[in-house]
C-alpha positions in Angstrom: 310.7 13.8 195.8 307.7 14.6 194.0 304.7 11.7 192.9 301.3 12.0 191.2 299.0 9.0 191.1 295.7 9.1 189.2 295.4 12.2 190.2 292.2 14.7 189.6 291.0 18.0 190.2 287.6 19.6 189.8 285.9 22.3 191.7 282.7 22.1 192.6 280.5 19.8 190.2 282.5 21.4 187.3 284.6 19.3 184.5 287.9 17.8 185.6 291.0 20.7 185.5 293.4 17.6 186.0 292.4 14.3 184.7 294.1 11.2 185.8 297.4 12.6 186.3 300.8 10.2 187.1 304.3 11.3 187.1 307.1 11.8 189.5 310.1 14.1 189.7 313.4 13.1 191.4 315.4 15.5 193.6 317.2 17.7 192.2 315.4 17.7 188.6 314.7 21.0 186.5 311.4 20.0 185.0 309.7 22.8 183.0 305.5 22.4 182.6 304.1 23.8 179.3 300.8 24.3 177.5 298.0 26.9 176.6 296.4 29.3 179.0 293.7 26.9 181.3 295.5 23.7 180.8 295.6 22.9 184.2 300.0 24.8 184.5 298.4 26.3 187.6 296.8 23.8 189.2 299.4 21.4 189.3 301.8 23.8 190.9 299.1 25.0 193.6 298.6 20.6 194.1 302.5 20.4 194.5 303.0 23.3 196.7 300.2 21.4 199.5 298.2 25.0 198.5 294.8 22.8 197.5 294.5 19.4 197.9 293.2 17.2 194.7 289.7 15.7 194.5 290.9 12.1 194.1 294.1 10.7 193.9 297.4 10.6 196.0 300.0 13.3 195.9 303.4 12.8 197.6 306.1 14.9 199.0 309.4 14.1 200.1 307.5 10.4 200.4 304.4 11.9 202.6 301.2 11.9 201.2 300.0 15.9 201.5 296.5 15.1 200.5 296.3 12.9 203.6 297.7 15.5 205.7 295.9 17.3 208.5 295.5 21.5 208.1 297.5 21.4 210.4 300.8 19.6 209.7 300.5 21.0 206.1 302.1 23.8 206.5 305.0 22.5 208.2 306.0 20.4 205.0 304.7 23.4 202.8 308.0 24.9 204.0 309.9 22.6 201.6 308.5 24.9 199.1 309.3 28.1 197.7 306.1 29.2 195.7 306.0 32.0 193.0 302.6 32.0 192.1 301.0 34.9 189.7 299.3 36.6 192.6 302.1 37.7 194.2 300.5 38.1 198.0 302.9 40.8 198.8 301.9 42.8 202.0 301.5 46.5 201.3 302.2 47.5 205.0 305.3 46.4 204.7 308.7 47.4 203.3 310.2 45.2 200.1 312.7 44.0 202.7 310.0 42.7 205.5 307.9 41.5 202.8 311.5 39.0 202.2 311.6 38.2 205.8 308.3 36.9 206.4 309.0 33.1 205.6 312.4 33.5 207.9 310.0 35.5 210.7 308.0 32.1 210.6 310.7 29.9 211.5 312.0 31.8 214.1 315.4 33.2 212.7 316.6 35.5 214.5 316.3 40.0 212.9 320.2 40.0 212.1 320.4 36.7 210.2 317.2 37.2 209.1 317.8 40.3 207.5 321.0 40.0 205.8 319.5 36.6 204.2 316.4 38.7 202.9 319.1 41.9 201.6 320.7 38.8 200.0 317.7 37.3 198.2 317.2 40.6 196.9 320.6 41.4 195.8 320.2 38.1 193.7 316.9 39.0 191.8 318.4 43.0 191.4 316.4 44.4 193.9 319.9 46.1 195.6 318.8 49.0 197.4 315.2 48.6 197.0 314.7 47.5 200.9 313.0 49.9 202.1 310.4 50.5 199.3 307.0 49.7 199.7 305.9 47.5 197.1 303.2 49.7 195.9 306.1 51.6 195.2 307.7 49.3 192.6 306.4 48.2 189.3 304.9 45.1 188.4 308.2 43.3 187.1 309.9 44.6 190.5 306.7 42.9 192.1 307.2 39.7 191.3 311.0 39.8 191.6 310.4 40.5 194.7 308.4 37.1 195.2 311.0 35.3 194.0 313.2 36.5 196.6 310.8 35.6 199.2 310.5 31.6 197.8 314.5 31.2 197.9 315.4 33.4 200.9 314.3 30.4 203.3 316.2 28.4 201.0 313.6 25.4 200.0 314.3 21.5 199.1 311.3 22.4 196.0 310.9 25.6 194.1 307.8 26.0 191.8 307.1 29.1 189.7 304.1 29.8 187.6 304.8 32.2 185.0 307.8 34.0 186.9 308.9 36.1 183.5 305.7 37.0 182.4 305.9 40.8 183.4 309.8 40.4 182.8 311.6 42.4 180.0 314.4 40.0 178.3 317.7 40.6 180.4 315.5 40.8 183.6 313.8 37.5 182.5 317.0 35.9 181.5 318.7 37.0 185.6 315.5 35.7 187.1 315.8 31.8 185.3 319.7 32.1 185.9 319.1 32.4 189.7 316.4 29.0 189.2 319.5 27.4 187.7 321.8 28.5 190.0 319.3 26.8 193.2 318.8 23.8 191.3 322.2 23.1 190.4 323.1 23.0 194.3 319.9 20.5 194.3 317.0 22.4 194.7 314.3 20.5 192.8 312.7 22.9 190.2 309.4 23.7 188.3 308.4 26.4 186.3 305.1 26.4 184.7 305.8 28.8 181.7 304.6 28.9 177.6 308.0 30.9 176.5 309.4 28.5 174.4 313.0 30.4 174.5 312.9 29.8 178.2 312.4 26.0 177.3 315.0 25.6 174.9 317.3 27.6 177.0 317.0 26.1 180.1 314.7 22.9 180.6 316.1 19.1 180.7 312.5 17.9 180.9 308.9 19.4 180.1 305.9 18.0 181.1 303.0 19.6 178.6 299.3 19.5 179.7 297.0 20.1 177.1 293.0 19.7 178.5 293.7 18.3 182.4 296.3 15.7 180.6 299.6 16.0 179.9 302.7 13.9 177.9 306.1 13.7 179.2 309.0 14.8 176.9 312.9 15.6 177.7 313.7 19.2 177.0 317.0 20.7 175.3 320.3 20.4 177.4 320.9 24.2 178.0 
């Protein structure tokens, strides 16, 4: 589903943020990635999700290889993935609702289906009867609940999440990973890239922890 190979990633002429990186995820896998703030947690997500492609190195998904891929056909397999990244993109001229529709809008769903997937998405993260809000209108941990139900409304094969309870209060963190568990227990390969240790030792089968651009591979605690 997912394979690294001696992969990099610098910017620029700057140090390596990923340094000769190999692993590979099956389908259907909950794989948390761990370590401290600049480790590379980021990076790796935004090199699986086809949003940068790495400086040297081969990256596959779903067995093509996305940093061979034209711009163009990119984002075609970049709908595999639902992304929760920490900038949210939301679109503030837009109600909570339409923001949820967007990746359906792209596919070409029709408004009916389209919307009662989108008031579903958001009936699964607690955002019931927030629809027509604009997000400006909701706070920060409404925000990114919000993103999450735009990753998983178009229903993806991969879902990766970068910090998705970091503005979260407890219970609200604890709904938000039980909707991850509930996707990836109908298969939907997951990744979260997350320090909370609890969250770990809850939910992960299998961390990956980067610490300087390289990481070890451990198995996590059967939640």
């Amino acid at each position: 589903m997912i394979e690294f190979q001696h992969v990099f990633k610098s910017y620029g002429r700057g140090k390596n943020i990923l340094a000769d990186i190999n692993f590979s995820v099956d389908a259907g896998e909950f794989v948390f990635v761990s370590g401290p703030s600049g480790a590379g947690k980021s990076t790796l997500l935004r090199l699986i999700g086809g949003l940068e492609p790495p400086s040297r190195g081969s990256v596959k998904l779903k067995e093509h290889r996305i940093d061979q891929l034209s711009a163009r056909a990119r984002p075609y397999l970049r709908r595999a993935v639902g992304a929760i990244l920490q900038d949210t993109h939301l679109l503030y001229d837009r109600s909570a609702l339409q923001n949820v529709m967007v990746p359906l809008a792209v596919i070409g769903l029709d408004s009916r289906t389209a919307q009662a997937r989108a008031r579903a998405a958001m009936e699964k993260v607690g955002l019931a009867g927030k629809e027509a809000h604009n997000p400006v209108e909701m706070s920060g941990g409404e925000q990114q609940r919000l993103a999450i139900a735009r990753a998983i409304v178009n229903r993806p094969a991969i879902l990766i999440a970068d910090e998705p309870t970091a503005n979260l209060d407890a219970e609200s963190a604890r709904r938000i990973m039980d909707v991850f568990r509930d996707f990836n227990r109908v298969g939907v390969t997951t990744l979260i890239a997350s320090h909370d240790r609890r969250l770990m030792a809850n939910y992960a089968r299998r961390t990956l922890l980067i610490e300087a651009g390289r990481f070890s591979d451990f198995p996590g605690v059967q939640a």
